[in-house]
VEXROTI-922848 format. One record per residue: residue number from 1; residue in one letter; x negated, y, z of N, C-alpha, C in turn. Coordinates in steps of 0.05 Angstrom, whole numbers. Layout:
REM residues N
<node nr="NUM" rest="A" n_east="X" n_north="Y" n_up="Z" ca_east="X" ca_north="Y" ca_up="Z" c_east="X" c_north="Y" c_up="Z"/>
...
END
This chain:
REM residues 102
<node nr="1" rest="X" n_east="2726" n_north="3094" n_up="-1658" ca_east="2711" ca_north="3070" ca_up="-1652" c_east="2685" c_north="3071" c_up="-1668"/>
<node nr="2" rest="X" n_east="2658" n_north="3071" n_up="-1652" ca_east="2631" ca_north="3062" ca_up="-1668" c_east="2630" c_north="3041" c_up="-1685"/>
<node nr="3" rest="X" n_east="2613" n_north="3033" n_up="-1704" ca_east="2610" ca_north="3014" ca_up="-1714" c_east="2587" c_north="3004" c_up="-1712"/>
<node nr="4" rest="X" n_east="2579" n_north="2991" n_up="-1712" ca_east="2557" ca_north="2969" ca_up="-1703" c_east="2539" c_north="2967" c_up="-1725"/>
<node nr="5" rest="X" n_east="2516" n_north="2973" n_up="-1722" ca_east="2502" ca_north="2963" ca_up="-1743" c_east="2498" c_north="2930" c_up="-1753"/>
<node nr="6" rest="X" n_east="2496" n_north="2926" n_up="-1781" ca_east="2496" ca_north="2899" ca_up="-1783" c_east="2466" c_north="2883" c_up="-1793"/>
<node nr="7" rest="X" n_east="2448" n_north="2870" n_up="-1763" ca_east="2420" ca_north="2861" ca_up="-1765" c_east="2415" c_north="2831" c_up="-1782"/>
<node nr="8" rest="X" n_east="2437" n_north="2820" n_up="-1780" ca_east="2431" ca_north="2798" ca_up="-1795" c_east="2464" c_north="2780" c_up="-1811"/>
<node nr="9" rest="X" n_east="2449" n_north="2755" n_up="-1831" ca_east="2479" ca_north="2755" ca_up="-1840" c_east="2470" c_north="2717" c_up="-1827"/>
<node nr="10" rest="X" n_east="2487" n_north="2707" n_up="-1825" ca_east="2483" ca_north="2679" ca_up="-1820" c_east="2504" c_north="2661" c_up="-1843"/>
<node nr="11" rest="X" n_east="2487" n_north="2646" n_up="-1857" ca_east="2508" ca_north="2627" ca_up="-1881" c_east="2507" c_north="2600" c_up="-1868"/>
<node nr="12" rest="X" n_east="2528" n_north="2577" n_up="-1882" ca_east="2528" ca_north="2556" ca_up="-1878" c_east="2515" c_north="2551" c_up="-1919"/>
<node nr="13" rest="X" n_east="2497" n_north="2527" n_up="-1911" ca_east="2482" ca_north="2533" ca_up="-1934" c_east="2494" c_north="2514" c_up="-1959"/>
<node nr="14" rest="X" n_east="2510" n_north="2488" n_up="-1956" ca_east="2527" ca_north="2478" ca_up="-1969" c_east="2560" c_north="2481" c_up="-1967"/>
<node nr="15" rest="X" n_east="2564" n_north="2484" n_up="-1994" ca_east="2591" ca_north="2497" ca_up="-2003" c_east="2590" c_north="2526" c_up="-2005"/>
<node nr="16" rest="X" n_east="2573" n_north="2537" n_up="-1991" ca_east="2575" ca_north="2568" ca_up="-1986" c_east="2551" c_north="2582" c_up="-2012"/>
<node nr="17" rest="X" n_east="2533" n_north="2570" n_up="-2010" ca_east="2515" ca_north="2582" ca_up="-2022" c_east="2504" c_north="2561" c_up="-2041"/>
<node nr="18" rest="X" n_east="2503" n_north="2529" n_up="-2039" ca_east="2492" ca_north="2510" ca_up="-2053" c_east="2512" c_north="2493" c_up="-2063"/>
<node nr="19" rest="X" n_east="2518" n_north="2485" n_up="-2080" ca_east="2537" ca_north="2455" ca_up="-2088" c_east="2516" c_north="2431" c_up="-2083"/>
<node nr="20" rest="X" n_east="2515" n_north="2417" n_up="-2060" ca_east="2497" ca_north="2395" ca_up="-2052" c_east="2510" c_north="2370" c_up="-2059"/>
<node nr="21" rest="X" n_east="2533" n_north="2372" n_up="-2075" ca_east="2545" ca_north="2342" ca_up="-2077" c_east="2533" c_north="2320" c_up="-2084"/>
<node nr="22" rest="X" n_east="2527" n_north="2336" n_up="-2117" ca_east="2515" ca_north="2312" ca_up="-2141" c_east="2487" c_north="2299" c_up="-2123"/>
<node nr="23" rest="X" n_east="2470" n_north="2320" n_up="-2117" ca_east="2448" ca_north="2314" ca_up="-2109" c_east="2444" c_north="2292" c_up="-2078"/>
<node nr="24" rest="X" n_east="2461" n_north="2293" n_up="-2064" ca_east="2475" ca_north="2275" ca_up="-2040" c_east="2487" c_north="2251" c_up="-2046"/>
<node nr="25" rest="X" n_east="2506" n_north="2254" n_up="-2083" ca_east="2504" ca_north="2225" ca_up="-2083" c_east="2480" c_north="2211" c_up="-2094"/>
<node nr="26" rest="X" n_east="2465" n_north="2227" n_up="-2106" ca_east="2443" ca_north="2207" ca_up="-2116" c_east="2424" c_north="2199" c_up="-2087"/>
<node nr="27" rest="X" n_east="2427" n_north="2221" n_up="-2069" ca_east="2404" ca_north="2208" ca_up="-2046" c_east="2411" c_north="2191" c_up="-2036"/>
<node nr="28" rest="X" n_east="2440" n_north="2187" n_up="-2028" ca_east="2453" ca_north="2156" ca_up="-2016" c_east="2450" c_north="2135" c_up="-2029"/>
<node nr="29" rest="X" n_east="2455" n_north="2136" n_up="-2049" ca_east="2443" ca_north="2114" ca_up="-2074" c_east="2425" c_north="2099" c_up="-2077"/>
<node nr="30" rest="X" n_east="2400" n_north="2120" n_up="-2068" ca_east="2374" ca_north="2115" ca_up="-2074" c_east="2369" c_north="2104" c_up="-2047"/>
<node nr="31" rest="X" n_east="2384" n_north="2114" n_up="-2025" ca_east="2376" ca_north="2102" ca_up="-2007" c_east="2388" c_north="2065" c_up="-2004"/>
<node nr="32" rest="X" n_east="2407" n_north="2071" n_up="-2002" ca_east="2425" ca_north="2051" ca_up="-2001" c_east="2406" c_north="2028" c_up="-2023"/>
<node nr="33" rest="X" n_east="2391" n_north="2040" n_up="-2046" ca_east="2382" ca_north="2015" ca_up="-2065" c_east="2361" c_north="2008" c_up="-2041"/>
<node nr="34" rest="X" n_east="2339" n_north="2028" n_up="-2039" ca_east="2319" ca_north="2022" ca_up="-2022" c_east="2316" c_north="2000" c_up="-2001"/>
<node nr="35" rest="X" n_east="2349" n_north="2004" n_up="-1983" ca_east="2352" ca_north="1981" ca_up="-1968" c_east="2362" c_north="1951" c_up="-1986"/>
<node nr="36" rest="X" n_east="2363" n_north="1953" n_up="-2002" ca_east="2367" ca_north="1931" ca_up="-2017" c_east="2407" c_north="1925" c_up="-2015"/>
<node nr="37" rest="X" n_east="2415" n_north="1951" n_up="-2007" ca_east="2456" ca_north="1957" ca_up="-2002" c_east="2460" c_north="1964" c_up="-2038"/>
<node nr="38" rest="X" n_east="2483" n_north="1958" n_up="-2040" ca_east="2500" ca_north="1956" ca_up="-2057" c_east="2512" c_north="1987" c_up="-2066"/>
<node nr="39" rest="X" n_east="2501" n_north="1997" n_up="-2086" ca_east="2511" ca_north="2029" ca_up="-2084" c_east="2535" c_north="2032" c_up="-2090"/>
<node nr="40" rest="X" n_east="2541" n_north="2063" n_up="-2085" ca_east="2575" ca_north="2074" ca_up="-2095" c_east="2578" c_north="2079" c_up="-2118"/>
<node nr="41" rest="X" n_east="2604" n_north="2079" n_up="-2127" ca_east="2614" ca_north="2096" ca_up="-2145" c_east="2616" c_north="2120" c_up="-2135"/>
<node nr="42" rest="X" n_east="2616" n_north="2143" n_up="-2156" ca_east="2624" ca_north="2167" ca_up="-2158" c_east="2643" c_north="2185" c_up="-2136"/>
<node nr="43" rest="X" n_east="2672" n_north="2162" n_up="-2146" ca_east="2698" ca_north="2165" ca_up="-2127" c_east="2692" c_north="2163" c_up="-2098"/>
<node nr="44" rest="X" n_east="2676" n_north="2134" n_up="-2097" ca_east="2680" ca_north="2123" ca_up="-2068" c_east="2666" c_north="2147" c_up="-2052"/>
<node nr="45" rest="X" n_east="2638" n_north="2155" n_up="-2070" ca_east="2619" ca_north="2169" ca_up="-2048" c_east="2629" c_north="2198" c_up="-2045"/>
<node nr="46" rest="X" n_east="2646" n_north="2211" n_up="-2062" ca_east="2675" ca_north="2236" ca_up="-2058" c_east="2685" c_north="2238" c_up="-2037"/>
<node nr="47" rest="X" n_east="2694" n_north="2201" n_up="-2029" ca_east="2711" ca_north="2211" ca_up="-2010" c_east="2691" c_north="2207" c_up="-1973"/>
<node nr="48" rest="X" n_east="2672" n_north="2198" n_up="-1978" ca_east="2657" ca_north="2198" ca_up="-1958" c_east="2642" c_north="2222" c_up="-1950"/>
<node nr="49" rest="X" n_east="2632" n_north="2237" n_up="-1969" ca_east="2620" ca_north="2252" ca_up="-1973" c_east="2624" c_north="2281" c_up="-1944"/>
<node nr="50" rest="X" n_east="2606" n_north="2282" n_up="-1926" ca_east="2609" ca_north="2295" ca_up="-1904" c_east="2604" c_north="2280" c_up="-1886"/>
<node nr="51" rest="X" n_east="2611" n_north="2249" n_up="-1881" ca_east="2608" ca_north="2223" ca_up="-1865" c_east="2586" c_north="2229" c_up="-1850"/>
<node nr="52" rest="X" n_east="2588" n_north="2230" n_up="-1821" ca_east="2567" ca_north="2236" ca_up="-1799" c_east="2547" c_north="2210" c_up="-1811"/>
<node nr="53" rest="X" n_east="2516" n_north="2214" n_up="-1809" ca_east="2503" ca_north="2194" ca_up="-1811" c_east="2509" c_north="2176" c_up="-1789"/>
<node nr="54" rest="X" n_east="2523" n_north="2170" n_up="-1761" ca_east="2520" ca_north="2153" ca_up="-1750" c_east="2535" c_north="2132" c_up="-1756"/>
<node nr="55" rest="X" n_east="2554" n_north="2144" n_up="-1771" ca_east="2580" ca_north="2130" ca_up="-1779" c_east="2573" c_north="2107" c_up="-1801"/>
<node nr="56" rest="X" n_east="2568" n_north="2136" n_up="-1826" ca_east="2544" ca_north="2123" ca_up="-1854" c_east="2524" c_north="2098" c_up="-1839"/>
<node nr="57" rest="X" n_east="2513" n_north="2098" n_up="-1822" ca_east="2495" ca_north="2081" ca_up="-1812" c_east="2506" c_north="2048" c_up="-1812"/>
<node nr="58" rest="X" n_east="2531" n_north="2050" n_up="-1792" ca_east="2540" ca_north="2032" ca_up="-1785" c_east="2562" c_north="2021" c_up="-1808"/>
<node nr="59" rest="X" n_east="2570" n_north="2033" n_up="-1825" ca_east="2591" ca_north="2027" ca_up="-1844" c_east="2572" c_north="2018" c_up="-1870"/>
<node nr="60" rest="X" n_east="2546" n_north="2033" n_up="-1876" ca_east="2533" ca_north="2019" ca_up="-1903" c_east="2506" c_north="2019" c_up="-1898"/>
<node nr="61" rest="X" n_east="2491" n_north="2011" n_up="-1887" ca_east="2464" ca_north="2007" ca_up="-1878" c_east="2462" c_north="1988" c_up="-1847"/>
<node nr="62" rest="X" n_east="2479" n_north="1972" n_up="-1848" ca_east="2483" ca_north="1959" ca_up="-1822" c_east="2459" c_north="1941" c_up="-1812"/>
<node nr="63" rest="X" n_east="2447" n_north="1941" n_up="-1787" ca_east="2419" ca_north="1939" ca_up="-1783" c_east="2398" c_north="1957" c_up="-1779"/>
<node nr="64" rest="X" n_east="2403" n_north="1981" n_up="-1800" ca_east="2381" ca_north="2005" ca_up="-1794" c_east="2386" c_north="2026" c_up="-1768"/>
<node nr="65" rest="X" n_east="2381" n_north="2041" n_up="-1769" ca_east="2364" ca_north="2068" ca_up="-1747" c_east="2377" c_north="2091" c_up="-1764"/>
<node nr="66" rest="X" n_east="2393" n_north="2107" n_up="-1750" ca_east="2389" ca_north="2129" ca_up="-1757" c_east="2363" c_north="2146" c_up="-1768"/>
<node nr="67" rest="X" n_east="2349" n_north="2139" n_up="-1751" ca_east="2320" ca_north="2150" ca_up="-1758" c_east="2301" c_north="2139" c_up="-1790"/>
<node nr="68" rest="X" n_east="2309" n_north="2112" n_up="-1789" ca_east="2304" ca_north="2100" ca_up="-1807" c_east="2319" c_north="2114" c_up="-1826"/>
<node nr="69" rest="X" n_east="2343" n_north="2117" n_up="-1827" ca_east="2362" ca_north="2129" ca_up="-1852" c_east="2349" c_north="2151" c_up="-1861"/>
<node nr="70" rest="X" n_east="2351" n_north="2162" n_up="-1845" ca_east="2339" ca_north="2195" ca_up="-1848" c_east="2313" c_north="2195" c_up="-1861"/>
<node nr="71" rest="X" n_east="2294" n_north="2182" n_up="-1851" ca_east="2264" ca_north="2185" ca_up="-1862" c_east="2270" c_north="2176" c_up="-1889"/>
<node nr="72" rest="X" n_east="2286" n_north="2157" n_up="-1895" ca_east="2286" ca_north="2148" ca_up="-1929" c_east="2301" c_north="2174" c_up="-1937"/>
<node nr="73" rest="X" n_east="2322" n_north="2184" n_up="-1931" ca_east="2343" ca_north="2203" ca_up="-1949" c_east="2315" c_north="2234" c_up="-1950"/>
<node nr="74" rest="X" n_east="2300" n_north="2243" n_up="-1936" ca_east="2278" ca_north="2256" ca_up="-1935" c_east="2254" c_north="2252" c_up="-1957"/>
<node nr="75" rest="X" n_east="2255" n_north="2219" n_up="-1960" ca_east="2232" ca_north="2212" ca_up="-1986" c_east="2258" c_north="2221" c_up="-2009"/>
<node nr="76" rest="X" n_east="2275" n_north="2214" n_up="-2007" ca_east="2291" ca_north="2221" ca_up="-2040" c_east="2302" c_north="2244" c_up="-2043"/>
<node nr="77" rest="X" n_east="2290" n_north="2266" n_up="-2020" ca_east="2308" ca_north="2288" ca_up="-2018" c_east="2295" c_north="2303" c_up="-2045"/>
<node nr="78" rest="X" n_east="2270" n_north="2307" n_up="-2044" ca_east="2256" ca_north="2317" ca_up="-2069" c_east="2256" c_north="2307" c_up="-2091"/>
<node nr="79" rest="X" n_east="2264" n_north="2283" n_up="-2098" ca_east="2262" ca_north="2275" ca_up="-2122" c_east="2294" c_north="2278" c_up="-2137"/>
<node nr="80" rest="X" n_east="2315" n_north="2284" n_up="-2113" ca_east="2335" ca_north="2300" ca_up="-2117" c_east="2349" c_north="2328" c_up="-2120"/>
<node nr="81" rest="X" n_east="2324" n_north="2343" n_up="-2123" ca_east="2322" ca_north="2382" ca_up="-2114" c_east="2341" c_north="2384" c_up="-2138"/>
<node nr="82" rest="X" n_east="2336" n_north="2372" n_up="-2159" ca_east="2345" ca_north="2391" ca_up="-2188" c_east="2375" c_north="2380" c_up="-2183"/>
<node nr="83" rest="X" n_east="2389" n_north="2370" n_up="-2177" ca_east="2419" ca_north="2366" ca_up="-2171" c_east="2430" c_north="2374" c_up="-2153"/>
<node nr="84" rest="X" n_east="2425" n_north="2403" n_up="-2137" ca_east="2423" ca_north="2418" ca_up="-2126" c_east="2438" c_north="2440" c_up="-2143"/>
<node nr="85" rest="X" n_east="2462" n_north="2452" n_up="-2136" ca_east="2456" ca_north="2470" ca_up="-2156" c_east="2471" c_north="2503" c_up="-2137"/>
<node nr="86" rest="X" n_east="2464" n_north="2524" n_up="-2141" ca_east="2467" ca_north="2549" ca_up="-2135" c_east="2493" c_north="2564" c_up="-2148"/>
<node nr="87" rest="X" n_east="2510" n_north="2568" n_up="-2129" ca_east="2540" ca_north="2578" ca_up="-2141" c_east="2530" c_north="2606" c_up="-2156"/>
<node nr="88" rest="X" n_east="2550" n_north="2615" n_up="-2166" ca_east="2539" ca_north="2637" ca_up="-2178" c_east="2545" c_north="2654" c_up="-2172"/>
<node nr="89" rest="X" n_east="2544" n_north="2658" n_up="-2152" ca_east="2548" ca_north="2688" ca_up="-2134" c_east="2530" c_north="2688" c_up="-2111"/>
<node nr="90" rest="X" n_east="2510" n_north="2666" n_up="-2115" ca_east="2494" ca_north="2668" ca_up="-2092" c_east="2479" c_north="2687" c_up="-2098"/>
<node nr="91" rest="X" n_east="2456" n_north="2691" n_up="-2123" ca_east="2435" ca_north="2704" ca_up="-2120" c_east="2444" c_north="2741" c_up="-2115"/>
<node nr="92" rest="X" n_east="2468" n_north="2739" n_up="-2123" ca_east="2468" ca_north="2764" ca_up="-2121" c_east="2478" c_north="2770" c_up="-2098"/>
<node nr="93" rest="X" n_east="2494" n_north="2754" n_up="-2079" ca_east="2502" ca_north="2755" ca_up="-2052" c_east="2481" c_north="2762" c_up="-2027"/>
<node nr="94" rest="X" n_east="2454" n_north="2749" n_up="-2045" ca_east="2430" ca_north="2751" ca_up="-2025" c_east="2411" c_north="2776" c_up="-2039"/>
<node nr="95" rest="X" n_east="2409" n_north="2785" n_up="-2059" ca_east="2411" ca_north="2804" ca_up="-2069" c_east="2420" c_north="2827" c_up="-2062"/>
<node nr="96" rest="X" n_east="2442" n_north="2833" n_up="-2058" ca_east="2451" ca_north="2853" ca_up="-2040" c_east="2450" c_north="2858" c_up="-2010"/>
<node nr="97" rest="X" n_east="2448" n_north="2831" n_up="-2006" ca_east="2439" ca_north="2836" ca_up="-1972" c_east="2411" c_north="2847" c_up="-1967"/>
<node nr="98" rest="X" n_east="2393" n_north="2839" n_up="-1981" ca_east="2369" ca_north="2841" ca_up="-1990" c_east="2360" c_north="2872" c_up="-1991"/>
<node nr="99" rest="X" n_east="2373" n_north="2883" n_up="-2013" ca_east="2375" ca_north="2912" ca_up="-2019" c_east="2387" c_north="2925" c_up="-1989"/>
<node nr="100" rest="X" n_east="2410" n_north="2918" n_up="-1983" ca_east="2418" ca_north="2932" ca_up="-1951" c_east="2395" c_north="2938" c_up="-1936"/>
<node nr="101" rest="X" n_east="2370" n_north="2917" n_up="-1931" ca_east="2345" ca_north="2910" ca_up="-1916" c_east="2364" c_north="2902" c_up="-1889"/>
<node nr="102" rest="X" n_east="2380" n_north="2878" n_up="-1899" ca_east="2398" ca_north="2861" ca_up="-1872" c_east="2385" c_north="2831" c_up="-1868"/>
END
């Protein structure tokens, strides 16, 4: 059997390569203050955490737009970068793919 050369790698970029938690609860937060909503705790926003925005929309921002949601979680996306954080086997995961020239 041939083997196939391998042209590209495709990641899923949270959980796989980023821990986006911490930084997702502070953007709900900030959003949620923005609208003048009542923020989470820690726990509560754990277990939501994944929640389709249309859902999030209708369950804690009741009144707004998806669109609306989004454009605010976009203003606090940057002021949330540093709670972001990089597992530690990414850089060298991309590192080696890198060196392959994949």
């Amino acid at each position: 059997m041939q083997r196939k050369e391998v042209k590209a790698v495709l990641f899923d970029l949270d959980g796989v390569l980023v821990d986006s938690i911490d930084a997702w609860f502070h953007i709900f937060n900030d959003t949620l203050k923005y609208f003048n909503k009542k923020t989470l705790s820690r726990d509560k926003f754990n277990k939501i955490f994944g929640m389709s925005i249309d859902i999030a929309a209708r369950k804690y921002f009741d009144g707004k737009t998806v669109k609306q949601i989004e454009h605010i979680y976009f203003n606090f996306f940057r002021k949330n970068m540093n709670h972001f954080k990089l597992f530690s086997h990414t850089i060298k995961v991309l590192q080696n793919i890198k060196k392959q020239k994949i």
